[in-house]
C-alpha positions in Angstrom: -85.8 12.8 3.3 -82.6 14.0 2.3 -80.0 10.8 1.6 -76.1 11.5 2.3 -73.5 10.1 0.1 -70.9 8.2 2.6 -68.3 7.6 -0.6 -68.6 11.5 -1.4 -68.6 12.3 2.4 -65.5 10.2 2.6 -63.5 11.5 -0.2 -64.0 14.9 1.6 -62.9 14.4 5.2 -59.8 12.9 3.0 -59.4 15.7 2.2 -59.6 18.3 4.6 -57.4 15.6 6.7 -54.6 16.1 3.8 -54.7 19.7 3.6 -54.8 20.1 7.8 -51.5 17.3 7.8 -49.8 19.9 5.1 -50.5 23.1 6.7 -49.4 21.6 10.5 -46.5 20.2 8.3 -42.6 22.3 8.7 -41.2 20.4 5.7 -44.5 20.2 3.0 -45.5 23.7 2.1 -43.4 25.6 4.1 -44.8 29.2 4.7 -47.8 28.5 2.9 -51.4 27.8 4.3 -54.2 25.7 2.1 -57.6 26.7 2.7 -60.4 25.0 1.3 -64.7 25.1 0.5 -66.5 21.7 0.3 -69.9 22.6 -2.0 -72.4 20.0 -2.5 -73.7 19.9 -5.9 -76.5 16.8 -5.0 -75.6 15.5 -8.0 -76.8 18.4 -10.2 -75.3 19.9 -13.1 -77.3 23.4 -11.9 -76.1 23.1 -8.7 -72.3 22.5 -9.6 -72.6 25.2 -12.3 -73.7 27.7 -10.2 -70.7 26.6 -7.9 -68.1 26.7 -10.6 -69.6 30.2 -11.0 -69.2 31.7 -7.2 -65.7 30.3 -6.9 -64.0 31.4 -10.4 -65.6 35.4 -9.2 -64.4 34.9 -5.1 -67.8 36.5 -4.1 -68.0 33.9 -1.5 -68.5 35.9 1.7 -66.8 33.0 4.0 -63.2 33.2 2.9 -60.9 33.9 5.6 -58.8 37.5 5.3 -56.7 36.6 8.3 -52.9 38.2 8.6 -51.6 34.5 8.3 -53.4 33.8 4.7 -51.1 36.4 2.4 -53.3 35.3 -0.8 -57.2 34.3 1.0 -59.5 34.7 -1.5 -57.8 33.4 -4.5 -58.7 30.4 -6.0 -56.2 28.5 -6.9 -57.4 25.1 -8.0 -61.0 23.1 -7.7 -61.4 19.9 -7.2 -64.1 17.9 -9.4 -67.0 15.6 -9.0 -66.3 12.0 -8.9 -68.9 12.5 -11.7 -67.6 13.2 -15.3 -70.3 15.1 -16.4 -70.2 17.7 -13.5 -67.1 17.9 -14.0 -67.1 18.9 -16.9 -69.2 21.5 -16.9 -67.7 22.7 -14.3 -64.3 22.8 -16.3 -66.0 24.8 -19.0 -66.9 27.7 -16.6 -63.3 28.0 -14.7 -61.3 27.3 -17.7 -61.3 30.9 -19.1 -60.1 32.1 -16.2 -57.1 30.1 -16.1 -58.4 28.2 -13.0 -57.4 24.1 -13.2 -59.8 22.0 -12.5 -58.5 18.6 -10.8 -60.5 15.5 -12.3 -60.4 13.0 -9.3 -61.7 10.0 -12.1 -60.6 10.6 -14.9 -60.0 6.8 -15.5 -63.8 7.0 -15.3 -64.1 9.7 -18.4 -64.9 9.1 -22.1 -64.2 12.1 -24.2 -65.2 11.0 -26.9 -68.8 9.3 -26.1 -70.1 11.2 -23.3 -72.2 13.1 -25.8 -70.8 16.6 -24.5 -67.9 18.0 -26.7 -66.6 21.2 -26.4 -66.7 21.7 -30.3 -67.4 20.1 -33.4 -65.8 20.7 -37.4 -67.7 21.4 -40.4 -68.3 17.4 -40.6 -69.7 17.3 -37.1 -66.3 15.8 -35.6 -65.6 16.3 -32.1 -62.2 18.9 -31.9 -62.0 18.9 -28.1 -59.0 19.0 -26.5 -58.6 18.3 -22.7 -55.2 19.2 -21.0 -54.3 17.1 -18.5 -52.5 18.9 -15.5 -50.7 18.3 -11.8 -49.1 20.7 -9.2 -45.9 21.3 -7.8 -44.5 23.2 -5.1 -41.6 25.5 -6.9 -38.5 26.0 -4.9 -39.9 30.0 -4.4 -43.0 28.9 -2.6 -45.6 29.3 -5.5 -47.8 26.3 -6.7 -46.8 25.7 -10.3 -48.7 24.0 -13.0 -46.9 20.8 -14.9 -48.3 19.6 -17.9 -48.7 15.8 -17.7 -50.3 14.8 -21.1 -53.6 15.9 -23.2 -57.2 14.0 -24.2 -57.6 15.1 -28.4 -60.8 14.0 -29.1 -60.4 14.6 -32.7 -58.0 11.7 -33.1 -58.6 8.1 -34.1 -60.0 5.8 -32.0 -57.3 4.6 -29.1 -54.8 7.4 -29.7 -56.8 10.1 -28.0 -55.0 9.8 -25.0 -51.5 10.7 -24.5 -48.8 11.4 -21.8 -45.4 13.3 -22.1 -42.7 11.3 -21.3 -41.1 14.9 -19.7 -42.3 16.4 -17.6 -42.3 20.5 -18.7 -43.2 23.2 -16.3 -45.2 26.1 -16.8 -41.8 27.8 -16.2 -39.9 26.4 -18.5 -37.8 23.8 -16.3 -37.7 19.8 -16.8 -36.9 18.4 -13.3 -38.2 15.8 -11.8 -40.2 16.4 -8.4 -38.8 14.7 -5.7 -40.6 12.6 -3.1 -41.4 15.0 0.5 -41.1 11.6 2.2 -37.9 11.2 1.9 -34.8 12.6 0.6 -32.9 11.0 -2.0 -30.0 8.5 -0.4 -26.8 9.6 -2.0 -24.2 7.0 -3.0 -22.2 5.3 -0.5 -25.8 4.4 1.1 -28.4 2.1 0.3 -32.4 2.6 0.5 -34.1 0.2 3.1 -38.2 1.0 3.0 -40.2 1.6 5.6 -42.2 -1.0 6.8 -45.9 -0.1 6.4 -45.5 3.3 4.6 -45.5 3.9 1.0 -42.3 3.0 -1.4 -40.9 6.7 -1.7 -40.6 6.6 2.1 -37.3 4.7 2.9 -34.2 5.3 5.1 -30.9 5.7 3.8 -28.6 3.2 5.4 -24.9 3.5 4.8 -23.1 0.3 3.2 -21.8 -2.1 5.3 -17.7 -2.7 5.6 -16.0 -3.2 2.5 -18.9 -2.1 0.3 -19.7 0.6 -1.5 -22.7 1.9 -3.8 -21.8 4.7 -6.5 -25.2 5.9 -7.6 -27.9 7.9 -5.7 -30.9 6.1 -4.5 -29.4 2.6 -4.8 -31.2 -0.4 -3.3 -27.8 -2.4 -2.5 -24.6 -1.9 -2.1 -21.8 -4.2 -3.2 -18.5 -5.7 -2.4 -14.9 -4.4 -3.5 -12.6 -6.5 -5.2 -10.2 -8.5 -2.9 -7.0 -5.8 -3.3 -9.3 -2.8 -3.5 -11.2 -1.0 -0.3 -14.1 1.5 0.1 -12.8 5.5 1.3 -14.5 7.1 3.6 -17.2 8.1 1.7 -18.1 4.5 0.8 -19.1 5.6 -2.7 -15.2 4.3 -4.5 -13.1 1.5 -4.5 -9.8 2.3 -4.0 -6.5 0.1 -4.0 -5.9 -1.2 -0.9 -2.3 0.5 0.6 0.4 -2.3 0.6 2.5 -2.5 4.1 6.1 -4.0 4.4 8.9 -2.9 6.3 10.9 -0.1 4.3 13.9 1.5 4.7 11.8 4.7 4.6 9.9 4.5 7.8 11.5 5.5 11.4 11.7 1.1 12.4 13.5 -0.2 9.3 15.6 2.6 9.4 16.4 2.3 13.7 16.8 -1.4 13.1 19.6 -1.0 9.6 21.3 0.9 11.7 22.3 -1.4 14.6 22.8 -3.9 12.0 25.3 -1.8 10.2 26.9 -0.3 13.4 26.8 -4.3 15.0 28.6 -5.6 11.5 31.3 -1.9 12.0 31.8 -3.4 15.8 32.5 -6.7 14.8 35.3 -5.4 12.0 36.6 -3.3 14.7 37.3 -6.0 17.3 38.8 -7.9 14.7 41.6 -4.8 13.8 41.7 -5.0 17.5 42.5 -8.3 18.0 44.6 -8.8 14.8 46.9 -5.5 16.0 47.6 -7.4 19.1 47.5 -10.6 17.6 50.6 -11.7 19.4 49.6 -10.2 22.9 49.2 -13.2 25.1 45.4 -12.9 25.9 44.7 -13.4 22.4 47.0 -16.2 21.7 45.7 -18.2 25.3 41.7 -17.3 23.7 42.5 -19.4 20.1 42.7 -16.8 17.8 42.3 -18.4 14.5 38.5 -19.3 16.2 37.8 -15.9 17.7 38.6 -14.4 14.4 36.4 -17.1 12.3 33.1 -16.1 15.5 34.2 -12.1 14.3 33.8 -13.0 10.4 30.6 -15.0 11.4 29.2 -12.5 13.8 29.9 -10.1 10.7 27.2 -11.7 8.5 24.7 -12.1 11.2 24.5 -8.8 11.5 24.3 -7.7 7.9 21.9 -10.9 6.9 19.5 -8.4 9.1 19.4 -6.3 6.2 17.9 -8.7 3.9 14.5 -8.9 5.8 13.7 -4.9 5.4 13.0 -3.6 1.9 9.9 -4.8 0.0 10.0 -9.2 -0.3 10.9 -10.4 -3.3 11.6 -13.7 -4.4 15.2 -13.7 -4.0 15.2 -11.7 -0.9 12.8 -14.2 0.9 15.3 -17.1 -0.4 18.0 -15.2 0.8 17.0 -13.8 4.1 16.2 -17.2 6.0 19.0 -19.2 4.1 22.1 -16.5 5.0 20.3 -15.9 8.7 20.0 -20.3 9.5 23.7 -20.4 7.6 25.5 -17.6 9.5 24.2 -18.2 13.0 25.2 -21.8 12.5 28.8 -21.0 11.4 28.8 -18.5 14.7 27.5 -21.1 17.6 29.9 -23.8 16.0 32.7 -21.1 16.7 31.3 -21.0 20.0 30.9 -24.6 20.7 34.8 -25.1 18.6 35.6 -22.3 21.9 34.2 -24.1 24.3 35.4 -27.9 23.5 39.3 -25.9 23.1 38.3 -25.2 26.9 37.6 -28.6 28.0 40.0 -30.2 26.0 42.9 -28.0 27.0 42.7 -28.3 30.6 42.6 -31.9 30.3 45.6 -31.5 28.2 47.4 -30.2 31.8 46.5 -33.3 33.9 49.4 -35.6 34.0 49.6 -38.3 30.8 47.1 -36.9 28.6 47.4 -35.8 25.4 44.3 -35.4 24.1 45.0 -32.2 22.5 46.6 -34.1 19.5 42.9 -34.8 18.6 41.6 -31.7 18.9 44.4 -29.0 16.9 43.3 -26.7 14.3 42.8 -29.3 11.7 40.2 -30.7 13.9 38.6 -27.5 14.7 38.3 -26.7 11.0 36.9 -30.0 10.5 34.4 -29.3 13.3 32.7 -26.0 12.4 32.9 -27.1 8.6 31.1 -30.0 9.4 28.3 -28.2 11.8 27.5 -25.6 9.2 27.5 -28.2 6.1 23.9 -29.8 8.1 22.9 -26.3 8.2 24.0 -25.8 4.1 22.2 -28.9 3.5 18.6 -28.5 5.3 18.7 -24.9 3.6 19.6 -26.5 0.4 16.5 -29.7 0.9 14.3 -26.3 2.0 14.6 -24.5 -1.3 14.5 -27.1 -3.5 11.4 -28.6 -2.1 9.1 -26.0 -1.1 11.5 -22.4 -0.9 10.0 -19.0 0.6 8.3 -16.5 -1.7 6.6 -13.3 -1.6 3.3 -12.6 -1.3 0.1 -10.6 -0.9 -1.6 -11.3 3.0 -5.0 -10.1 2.6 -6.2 -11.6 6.1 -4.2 -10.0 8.1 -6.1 -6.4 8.0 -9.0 -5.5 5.8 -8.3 -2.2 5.0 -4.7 -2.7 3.6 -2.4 -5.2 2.3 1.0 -7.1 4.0 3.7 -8.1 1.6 5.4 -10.9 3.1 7.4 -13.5 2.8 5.6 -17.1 3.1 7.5 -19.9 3.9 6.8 -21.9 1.4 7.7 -25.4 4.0 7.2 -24.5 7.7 9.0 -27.4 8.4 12.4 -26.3 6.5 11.5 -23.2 8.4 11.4 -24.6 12.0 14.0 -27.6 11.1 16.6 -24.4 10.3 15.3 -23.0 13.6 15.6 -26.6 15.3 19.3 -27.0 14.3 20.2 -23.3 16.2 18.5 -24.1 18.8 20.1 -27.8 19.2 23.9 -26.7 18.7 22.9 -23.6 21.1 21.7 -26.0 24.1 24.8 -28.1 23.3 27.3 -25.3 23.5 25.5 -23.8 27.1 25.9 -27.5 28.7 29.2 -27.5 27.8 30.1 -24.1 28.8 28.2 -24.9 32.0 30.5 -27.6 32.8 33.8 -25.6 32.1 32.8 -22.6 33.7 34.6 -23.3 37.3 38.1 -24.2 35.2 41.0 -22.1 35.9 40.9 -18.5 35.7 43.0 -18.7 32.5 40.7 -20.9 30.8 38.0 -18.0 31.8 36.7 -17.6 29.0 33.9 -20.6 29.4 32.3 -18.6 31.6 32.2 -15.6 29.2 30.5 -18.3 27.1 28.4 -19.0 29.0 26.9 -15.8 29.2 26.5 -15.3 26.1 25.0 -18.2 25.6 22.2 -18.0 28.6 21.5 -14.4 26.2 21.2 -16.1 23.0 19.0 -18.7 24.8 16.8 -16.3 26.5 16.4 -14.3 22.8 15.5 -17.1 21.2 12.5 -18.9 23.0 11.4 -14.8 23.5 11.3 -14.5 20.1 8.9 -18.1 19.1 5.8 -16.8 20.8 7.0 -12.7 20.0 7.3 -14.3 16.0 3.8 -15.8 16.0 2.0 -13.1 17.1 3.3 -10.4 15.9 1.0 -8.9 13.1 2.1 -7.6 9.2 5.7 -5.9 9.2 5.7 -6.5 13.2 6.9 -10.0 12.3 9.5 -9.0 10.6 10.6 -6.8 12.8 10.4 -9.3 15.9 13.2 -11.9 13.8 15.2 -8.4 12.9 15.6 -8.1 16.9 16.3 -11.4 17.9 18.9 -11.8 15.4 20.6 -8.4 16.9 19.7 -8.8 20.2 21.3 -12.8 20.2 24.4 -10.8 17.9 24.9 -8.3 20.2 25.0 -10.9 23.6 27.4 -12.9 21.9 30.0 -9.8 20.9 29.7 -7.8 23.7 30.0 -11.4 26.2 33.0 -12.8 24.6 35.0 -9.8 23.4 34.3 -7.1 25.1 36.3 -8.1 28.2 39.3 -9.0 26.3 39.6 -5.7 24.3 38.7 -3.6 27.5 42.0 -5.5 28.8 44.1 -4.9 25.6 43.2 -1.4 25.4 43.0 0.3 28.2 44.9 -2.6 30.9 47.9 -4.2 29.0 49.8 -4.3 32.2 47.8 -7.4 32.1 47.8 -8.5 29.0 51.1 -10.8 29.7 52.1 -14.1 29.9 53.2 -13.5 34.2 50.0 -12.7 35.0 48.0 -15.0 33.0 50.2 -17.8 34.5 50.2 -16.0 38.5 46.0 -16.2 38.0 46.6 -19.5 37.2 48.6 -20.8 40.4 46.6 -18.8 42.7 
């Protein structure tokens, strides 16, 4: 009764599995087919011999001549006994003809003691040397030999053995094999294994947001520094791009432009207004006031300038100190206009003379005094806790905001506050003046203007907050035009349409007839 051996039964179905998986595979051997013989030797040198003998001549009858098999009959490698001593002997048959012989346990091998060298010196000293061999799949198609390391049984005990550290091909090349599993994950990825499957099969997984990985087959990636980003790629850091509104770009350039041309308007109605300084509707409107609101209304547009350009530490003191200062000096003008008003039609009711406590002096006195509360919460502002540049990296990931911080948001809002106070103060009182006499007019173009300025304003708090990066700067930029703008065009515009282009009334008669009727 003839007994089967299940482990050497196994180790062949193993194999005819592996080489059925490679020659169904598109990506293994590519335009190559494996065929394969299974021989059982029954654990006889004679037997395996005789084998070793059949194979290295290709007298076997059975191999398959077929169109698809463009080398069938060639013998390109055997694979051993699980046994050493077969195995060897089998070795010493196809090794003449250049045939390799695949040792499946060699682990399980002892040169040196298994009583069977190859050869012996004159002092009956084993001399046999055993190259050790793989195969590799060349980038033509062939199967190529790589030497791996050699068994010298001649050497002393324990150094028999060795391995190359380099791989060397039969054809003279050094490179590495790579895994068929899986192709190598070049940078700017990271390798994540596959569950369940052997660690040269992995996916290649590209690095998360703001990380990169600069060498191939990396298992992590990691983080840029804080003012540096990843390019597309993923594989480089890169500084991050810094944002501020320039001078340069289509916005800053739009909005230094109405600022210059709102400051050129302003100087213009001035010439205007001091040419026909003498002209009745200039002298009834309180000239030296309306000239002071031009000078003022002057600097509010230019103090726009000071918030484009790149921040720096001066500019971000400068830019919220001149824009609280000017616009202060301008509403007190306003609100000097608008009490003039009042104060000078109660001047025409019979008995009063309450203009002799509001002249000039007064006036002076009165938008000095205004804009010195402005002068001094700037001043408590930048000694405590001024504005300064500096680097907003929350904002956007990808790229950098220079800005100016605040440095105290209350000297911020409590410059804001004051505006906003004298603004609501001058629009009651040009509310209440604004059904006077049609000579005292003008209350109602204050009114106007004020209702604008207003209306910019508490737009521009919830606009200001918002508004992302340079967008913030350009929000304030706007309101401090648009508010500029309301107050120019409101108060002035009217007089000098009258001056230039209707002076037959532009005289004392018909101020005075408006006022009787």
């Amino acid at each position: 009764m003839r007994i089967i051996d299940a482990r050497e039964l196994r180790f062949s179905r193993a194999m005819v599995f592996a080489i059925e998986e490679i020659n169904n595979s598109t990506e293994l051997l590519s335009g190559i087919k494996l065929g394969y013989q299974v021989h059982d030797s029954c654990s006889a040198v004679p037997l395996a011999m005789h084998v070793a003998f059949q194979l290295a001549n290709g007298l076997d009858p059975v191999f398959y001549t077929g169109n698809n098999c463009s080398q069938s009959g060639m013998v390109m490698a055997i694979v051993g006994e699980s046994g050493s001593t077969r195995s060897i002997s089998m070795s010493r048959i196809v090794g003449p003809f250049n045939i390799p012989l695949v040792l499946t346990q060699l682990k399980k091998v002892n040169f040196s003691q298994n009583g069977y060298d190859v050869s012996f010196d004159a002092n009956g000293d084993p001399v046999a040397t055993y190259e050790l061999v793989n195969w590799q799949k060349s980038n033509s198609g062939s199967i190529e030999m790589v030497t791996v390391g050699y068994y010298d049984a001649s050497l002393p005990v324990g150094q028999e053995f060795r391995i190359n550290k380099n791989l060397t091909w039969v054809e003279g090349g050094t490179q590495v094999p790579v895994s068929v599993c899986s192709n190598s994950c070049r940078p700017g990825t990271r390798k994540v294994l596959q569950k369940g499957k052997p660690i040269c099969c992995y996916d290649c997984i590209l690095c998360p947001e703001g990380e990169i990985s600069n060498v191939t087959d990396s298992p992590d990636c990691f983080p840029c520094l804080k003012e540096f980003w990843p390019n597309a790629e993923r594989d480089t850091c890169f500084p991050k791009p810094v944002e501020f509104l320039s001078f340069d770009e289509v916005l800053g350039i739009i909005l230094a432009a109405f600022s210059v041309g709102g400051a050129c308007l302003a100087i213009i109605t001035a010439a205007v207004f001091f040419h026909h300084k003498t002209s009745p509707i200039v002298r009834a409107n309180n000239s030296e006031l309306s000239f002071l609101l031009l000078f003022s209304l002057t600097l509010c547009f230019l103090c726009s300038l000071t918030f484009i350009g790149a921040p720096s530490d001066w500019s971000c003191k400068l830019r919220h100190t001149a824009f609280g200062i000017t616009f202060v000096l301008c509403i007190s003008c306003v609100l000097g206009k608008t009490i003039v008003v009042l104060m000078a039609f109660k001047a025409t009711l019979p008995g009063s003379n309450v203009m002799k406590w509001f002249g000039p002096p007064q006036q002076r006195m009165t938008v000095v005094s205004f804009t010195f509360i402005q002068v001094l919460i700037c001043t408590i502002w930048l000694v405590v806790s001024p504005p300064f540049p500096m680097k907003n990296l929350t904002v956007y990931k990808e790229r950098i905001i220079l800005e100016c911080a605040l440095g105290s948001a209350i000297g911020f809002w409590a410059v804001l506050g004051y505006i906003g106070l004298l603004a609501a103060f001058c629009l009651v009182l040009a509310v209440l003046a604004r059904k006077l006499p049609d000579n005292f007019n003008e209350a109602k173009l204050i009114t106007f203007s004020m209702l604008i300025f207003c209306a910019v304003w508490i737009t521009f708090i919830p606009a200001y907050v918002s508004s992302p990066g340079k967008f913030t700067v350009a929000v304030e930029i706007f309101a401090i035009l648009a508010s500029s703008f309301g107050l120019i065009l409101c108060i002035f515009a009217p007089k000098c349409f009258i001056i230039l282009f209707k002076p037959e009334k532009n005289t004392k008669k018909h101020l005075m007839n408006k006022n009787q009727s």
